[in-house]
N, CA, C and O atoms as a MOPAC input file, in Angstrom:
PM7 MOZYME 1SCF
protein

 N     70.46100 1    72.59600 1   155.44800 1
 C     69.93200 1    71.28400 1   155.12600 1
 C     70.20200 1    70.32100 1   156.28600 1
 O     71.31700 1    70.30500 1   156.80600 1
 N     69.22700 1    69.52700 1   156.70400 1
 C     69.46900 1    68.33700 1   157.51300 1
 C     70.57600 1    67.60400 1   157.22100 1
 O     71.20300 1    67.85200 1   156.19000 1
 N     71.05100 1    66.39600 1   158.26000 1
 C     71.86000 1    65.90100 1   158.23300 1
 C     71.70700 1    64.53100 1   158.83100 1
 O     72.07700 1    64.52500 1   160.00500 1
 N     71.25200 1    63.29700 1   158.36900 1
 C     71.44700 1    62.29700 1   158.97300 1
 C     72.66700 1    61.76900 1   158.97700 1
 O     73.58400 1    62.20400 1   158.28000 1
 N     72.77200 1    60.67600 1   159.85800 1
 C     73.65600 1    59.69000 1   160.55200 1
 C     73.00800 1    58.01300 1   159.79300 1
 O     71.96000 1    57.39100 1   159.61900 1
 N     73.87400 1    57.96000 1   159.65200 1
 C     73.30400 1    56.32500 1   159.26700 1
 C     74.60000 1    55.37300 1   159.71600 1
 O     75.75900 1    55.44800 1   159.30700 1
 N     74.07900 1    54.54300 1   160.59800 1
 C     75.13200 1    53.70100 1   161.33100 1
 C     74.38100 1    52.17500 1   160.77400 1
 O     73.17100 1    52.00200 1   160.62700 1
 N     75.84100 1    50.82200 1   160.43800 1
 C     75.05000 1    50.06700 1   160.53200 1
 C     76.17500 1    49.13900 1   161.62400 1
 O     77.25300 1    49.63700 1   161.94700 1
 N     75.90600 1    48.27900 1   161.92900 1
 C     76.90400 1    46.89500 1   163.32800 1
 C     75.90900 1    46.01400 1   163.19300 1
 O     74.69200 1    46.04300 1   163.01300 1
 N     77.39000 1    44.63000 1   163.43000 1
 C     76.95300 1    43.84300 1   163.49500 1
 C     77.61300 1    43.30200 1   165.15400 1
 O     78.77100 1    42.88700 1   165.20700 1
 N     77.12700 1    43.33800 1   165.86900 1
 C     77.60100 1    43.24600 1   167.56400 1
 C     78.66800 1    41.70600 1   167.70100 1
 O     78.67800 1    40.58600 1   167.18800 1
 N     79.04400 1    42.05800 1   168.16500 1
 C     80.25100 1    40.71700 1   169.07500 1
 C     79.87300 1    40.98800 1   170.51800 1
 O     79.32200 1    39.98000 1   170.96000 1
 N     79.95800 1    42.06500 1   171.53700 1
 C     79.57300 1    41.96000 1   172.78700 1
 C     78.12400 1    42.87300 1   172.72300 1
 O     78.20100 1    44.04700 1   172.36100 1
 N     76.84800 1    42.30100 1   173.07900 1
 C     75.94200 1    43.07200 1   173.16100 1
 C     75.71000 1    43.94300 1   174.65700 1
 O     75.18900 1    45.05000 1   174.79600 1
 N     76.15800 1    43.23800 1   175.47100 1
 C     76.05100 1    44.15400 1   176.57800 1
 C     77.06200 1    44.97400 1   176.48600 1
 O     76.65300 1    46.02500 1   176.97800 1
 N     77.83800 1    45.07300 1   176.24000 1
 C     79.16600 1    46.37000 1   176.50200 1
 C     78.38600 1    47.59700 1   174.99400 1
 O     78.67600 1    48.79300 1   174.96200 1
 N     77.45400 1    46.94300 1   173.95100 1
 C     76.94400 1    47.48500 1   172.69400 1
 C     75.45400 1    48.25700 1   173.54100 1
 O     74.87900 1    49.22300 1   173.03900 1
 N     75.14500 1    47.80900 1   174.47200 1
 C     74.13200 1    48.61400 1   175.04900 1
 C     74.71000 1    49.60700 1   175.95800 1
 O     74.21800 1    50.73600 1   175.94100 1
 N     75.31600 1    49.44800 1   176.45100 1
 C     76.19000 1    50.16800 1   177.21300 1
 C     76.60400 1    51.61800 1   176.35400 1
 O     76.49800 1    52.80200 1   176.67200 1
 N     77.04700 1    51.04000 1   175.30000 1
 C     77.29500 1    52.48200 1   174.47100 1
 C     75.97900 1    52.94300 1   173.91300 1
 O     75.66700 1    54.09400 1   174.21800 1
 N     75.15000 1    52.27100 1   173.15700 1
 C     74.11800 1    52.56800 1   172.77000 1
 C     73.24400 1    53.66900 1   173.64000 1
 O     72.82700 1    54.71700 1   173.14600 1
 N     72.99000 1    53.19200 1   175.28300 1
 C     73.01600 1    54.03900 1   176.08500 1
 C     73.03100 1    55.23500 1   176.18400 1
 O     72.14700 1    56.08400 1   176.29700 1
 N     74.31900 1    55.26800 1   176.12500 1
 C     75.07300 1    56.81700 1   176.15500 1
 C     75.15400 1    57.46200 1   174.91900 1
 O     75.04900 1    58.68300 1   174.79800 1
 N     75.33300 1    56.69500 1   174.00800 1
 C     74.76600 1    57.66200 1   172.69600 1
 C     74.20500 1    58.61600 1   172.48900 1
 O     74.55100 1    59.68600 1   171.98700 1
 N     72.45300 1    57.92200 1   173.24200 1
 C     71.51300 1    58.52000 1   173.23000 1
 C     71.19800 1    59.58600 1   173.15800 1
 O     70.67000 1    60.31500 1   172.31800 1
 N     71.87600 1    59.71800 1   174.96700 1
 C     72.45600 1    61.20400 1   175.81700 1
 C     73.14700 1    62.06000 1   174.67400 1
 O     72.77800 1    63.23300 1   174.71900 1
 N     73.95500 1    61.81300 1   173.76900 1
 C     74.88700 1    62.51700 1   173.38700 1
 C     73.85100 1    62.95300 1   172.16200 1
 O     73.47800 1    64.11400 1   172.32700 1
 N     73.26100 1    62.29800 1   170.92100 1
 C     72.69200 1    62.45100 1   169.89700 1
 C     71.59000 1    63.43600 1   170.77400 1
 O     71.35200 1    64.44800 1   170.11500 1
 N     71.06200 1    63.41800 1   171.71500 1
 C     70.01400 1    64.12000 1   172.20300 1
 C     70.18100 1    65.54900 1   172.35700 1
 O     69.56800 1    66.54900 1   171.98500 1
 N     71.83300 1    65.15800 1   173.42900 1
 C     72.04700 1    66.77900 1   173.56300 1
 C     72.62100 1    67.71600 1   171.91500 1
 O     72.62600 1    68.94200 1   171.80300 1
 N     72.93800 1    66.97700 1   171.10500 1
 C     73.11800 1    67.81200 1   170.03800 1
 C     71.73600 1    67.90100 1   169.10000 1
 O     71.90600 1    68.28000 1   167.94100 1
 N     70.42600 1    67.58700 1   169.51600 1
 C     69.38700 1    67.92700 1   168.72900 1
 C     69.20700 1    66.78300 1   167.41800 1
 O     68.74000 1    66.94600 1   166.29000 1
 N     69.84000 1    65.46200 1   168.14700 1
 C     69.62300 1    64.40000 1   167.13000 1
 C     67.49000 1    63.73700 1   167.41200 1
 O     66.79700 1    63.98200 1   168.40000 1
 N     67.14500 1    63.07400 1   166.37400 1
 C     66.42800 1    62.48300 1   166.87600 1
 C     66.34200 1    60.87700 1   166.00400 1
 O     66.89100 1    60.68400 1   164.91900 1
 N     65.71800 1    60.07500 1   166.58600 1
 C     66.27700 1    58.48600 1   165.75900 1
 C     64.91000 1    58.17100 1   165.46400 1
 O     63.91500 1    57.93900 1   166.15100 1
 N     65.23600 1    58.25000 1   163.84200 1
 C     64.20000 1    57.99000 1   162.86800 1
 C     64.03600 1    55.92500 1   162.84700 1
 O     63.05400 1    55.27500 1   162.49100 1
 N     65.23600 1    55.46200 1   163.30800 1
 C     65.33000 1    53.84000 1   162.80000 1
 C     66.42400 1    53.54000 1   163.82800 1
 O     67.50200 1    54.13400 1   163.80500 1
 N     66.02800 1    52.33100 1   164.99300 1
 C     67.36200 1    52.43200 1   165.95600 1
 C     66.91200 1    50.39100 1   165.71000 1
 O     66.11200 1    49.60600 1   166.21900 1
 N     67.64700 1    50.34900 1   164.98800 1
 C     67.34900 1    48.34900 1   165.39100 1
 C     65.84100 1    48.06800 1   164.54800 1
 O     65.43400 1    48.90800 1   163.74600 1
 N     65.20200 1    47.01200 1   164.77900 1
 C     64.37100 1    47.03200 1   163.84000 1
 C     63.95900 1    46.14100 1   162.36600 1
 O     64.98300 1    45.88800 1   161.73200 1
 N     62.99500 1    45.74800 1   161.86300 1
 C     62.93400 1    45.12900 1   160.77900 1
 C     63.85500 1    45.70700 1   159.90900 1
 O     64.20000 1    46.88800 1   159.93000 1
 N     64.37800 1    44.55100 1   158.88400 1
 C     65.16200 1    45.40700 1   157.69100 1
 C     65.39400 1    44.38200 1   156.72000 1
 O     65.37300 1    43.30900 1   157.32300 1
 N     65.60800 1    44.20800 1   155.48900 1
 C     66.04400 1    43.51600 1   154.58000 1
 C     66.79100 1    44.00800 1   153.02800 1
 O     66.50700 1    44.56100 1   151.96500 1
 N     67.90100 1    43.38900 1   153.73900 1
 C     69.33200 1    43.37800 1   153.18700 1
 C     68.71100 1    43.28600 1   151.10400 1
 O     67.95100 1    42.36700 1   150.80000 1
 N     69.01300 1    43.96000 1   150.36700 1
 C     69.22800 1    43.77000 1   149.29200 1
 C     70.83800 1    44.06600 1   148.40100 1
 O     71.07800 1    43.51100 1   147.32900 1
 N     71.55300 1    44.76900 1   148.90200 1
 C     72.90800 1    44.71100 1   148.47200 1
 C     73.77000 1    44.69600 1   149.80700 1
 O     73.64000 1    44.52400 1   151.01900 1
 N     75.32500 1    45.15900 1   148.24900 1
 C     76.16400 1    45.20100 1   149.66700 1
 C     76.14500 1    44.15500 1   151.17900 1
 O     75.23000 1    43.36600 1   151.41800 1
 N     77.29600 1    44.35600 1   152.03600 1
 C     77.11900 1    43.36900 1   153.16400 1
 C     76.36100 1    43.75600 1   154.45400 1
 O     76.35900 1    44.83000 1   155.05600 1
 N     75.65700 1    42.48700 1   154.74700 1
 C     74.79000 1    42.93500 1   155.71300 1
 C     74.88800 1    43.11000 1   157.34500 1
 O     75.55200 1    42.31400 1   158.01000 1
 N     74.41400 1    43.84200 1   157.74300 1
 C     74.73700 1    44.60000 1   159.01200 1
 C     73.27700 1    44.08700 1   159.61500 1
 O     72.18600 1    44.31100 1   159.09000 1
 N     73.52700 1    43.29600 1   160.92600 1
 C     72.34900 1    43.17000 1   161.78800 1
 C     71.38400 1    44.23800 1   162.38500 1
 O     70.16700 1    44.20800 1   162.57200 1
 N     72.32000 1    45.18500 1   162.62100 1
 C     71.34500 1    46.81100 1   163.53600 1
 C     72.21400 1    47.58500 1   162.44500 1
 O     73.35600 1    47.44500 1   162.00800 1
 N     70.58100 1    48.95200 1   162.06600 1
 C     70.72900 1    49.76600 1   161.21100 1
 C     69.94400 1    50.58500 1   162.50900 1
 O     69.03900 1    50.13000 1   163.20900 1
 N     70.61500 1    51.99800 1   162.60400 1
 C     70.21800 1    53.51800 1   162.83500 1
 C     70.32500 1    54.50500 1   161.63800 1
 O     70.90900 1    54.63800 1   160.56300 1
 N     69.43100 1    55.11500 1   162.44000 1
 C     68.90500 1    56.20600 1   161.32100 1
 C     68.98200 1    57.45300 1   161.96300 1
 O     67.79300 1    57.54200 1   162.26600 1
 N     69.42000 1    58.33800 1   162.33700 1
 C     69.33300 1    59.73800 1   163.23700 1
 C     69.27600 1    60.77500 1   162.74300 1
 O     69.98300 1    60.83900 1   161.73700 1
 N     68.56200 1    61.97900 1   163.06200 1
 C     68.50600 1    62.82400 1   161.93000 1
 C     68.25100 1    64.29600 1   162.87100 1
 O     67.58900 1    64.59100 1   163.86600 1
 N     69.25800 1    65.06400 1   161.85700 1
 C     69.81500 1    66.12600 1   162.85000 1
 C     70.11200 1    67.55800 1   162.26700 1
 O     70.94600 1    67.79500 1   161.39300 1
 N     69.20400 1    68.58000 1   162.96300 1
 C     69.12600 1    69.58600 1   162.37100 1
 C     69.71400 1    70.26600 1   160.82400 1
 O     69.36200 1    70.98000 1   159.88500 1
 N     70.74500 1    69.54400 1   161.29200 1
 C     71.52300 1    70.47400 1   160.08800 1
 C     73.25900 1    69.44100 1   160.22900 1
 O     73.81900 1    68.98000 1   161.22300 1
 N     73.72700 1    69.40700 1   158.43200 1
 C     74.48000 1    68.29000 1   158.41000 1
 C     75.72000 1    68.73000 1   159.22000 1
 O     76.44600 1    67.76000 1   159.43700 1
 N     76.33400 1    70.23200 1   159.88900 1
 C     77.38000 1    70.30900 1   160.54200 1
 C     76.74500 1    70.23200 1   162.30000 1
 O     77.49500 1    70.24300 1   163.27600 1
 N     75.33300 1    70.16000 1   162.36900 1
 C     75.36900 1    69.72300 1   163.79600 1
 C     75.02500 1    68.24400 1   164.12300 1
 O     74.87700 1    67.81500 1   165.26700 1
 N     74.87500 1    67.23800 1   162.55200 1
 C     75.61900 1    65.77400 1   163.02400 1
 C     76.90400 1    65.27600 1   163.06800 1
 O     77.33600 1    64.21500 1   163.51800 1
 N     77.46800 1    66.24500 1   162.51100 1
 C     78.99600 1    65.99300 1   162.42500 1
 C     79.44400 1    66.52300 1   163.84900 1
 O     79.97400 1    65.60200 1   164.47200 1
 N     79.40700 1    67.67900 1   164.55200 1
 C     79.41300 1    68.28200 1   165.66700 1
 C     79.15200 1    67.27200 1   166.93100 1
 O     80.05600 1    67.10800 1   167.75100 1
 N     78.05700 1    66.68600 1   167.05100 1
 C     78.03100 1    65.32200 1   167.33500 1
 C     79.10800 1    64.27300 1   167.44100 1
 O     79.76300 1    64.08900 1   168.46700 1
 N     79.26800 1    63.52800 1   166.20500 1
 C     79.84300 1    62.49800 1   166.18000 1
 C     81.40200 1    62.94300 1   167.02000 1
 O     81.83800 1    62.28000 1   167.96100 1
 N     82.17900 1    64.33000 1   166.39600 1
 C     83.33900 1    64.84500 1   167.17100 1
 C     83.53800 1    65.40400 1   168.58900 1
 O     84.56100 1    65.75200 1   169.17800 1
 N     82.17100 1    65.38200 1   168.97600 1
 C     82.00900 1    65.92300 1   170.01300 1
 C     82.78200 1    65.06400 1   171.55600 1
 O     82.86900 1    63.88300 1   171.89100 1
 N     83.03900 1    65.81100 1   171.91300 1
 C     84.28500 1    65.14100 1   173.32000 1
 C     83.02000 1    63.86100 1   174.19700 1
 O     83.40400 1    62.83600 1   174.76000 1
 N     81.77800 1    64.23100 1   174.10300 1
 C     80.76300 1    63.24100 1   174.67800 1
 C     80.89500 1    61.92000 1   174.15100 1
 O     81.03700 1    60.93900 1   174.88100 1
 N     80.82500 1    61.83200 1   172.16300 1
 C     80.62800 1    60.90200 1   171.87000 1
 C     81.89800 1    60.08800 1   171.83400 1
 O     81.98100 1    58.90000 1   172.14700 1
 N     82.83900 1    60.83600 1   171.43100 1
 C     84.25600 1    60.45000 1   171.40900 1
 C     84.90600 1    59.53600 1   172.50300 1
 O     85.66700 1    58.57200 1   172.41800 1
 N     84.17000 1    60.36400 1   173.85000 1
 C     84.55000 1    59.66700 1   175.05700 1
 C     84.08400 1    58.30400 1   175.40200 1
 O     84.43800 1    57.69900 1   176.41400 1
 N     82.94100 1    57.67600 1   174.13700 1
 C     81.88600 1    55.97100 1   174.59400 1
 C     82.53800 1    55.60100 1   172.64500 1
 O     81.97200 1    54.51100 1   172.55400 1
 N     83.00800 1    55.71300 1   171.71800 1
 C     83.09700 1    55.40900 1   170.88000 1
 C     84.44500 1    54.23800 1   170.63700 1
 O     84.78800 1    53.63500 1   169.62000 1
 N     84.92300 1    54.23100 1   171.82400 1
 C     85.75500 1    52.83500 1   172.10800 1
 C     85.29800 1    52.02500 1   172.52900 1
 O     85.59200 1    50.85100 1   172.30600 1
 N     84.05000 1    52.61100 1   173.60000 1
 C     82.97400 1    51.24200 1   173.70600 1
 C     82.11900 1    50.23700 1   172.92300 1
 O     81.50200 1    49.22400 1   173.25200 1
 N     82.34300 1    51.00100 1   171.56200 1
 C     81.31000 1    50.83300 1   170.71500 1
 C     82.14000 1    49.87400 1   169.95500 1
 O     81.91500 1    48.67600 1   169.78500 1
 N     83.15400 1    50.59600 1   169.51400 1
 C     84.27400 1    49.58300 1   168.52000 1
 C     84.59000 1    48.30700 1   168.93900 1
 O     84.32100 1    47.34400 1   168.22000 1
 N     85.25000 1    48.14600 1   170.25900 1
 C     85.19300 1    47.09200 1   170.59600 1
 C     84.33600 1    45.75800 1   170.69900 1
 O     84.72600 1    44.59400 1   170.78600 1
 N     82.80800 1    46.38000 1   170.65700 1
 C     82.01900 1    45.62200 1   170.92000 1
 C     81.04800 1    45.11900 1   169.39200 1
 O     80.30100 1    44.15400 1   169.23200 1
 N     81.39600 1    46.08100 1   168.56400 1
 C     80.75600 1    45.34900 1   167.39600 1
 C     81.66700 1    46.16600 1   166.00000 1
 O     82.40300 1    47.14700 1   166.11200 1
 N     81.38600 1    45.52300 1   164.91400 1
 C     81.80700 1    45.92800 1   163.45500 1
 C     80.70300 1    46.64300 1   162.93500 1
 O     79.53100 1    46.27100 1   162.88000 1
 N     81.29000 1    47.89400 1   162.49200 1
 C     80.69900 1    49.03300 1   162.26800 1
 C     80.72700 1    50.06000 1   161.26500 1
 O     81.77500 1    50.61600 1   160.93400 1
 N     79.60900 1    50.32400 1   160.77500 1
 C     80.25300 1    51.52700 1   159.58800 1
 C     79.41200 1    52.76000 1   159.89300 1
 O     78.53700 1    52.31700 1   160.63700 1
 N     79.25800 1    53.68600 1   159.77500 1
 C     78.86300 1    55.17500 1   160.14200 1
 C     78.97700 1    56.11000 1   158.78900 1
 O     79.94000 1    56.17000 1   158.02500 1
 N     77.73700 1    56.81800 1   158.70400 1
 C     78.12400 1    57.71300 1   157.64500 1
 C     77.16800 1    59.21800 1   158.05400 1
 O     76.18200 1    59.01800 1   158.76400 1
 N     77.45200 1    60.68400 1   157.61900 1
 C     76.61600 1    61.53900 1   157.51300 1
 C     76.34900 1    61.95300 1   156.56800 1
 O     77.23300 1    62.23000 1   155.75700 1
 N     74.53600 1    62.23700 1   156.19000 1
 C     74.30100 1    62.50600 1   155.30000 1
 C     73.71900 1    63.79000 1   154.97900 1
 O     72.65700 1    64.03700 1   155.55100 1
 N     74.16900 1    64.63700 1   154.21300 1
 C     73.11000 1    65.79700 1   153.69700 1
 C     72.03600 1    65.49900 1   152.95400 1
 O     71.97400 1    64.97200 1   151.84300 1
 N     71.06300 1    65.94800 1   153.78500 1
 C     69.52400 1    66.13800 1   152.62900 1
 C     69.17300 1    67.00200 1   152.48300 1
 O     69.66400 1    67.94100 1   153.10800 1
 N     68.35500 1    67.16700 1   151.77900 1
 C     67.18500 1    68.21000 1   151.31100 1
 C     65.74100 1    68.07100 1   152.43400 1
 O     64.97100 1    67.15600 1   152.72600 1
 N     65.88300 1    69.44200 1   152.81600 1
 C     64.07500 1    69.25300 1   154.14300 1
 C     63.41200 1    69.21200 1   153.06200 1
 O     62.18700 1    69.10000 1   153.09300 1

């Protein structure tokens, strides 16, 4: 079964947030991610709201997890923290 990523931030430094965003990319790419929703229209109906919502979606739910642990992403994911408030989740679906 697939596996999305669903990230949402709300940025404090946007350039140091592109910066990671960036390199993400690279990283979600080389593990066979692809981004269904990166930024973008959206409207908040519950829960608290997050300015940028991603959406990534990835073969299979242990090669988004594989990803996220992966020494690539691990190595820009202090870039990321620092620069905005953040929540991250992976999801199993059904293809």
């Amino acid at each position: 079964m697939a596996g999305l990523w669903i990230a949402h931030a709300n940025l404090q430094d946007p350039d140091t947030y592109a910066e990671y965003s960036k390199a993400a990319g690279e990283v979600v790419a080389a593990h066979d991610g692809v981004f269904l929703a990166r930024g973008g229209n959206y409207r908040q109906l519950e829960g608290k709201e997050f300015a940028r919502n991603v959406v990534i979606r990835f073969p299979t739910f242990a090669r988004a997890l594989e990803c996220y642990e992966s020494d690539g992403y691990q190595a820009i994911v202090d870039k990321a923290t620092g620069a905005a408030e953040r929540s991250i989740v992976i999801v199993e679906i059904d293809d």
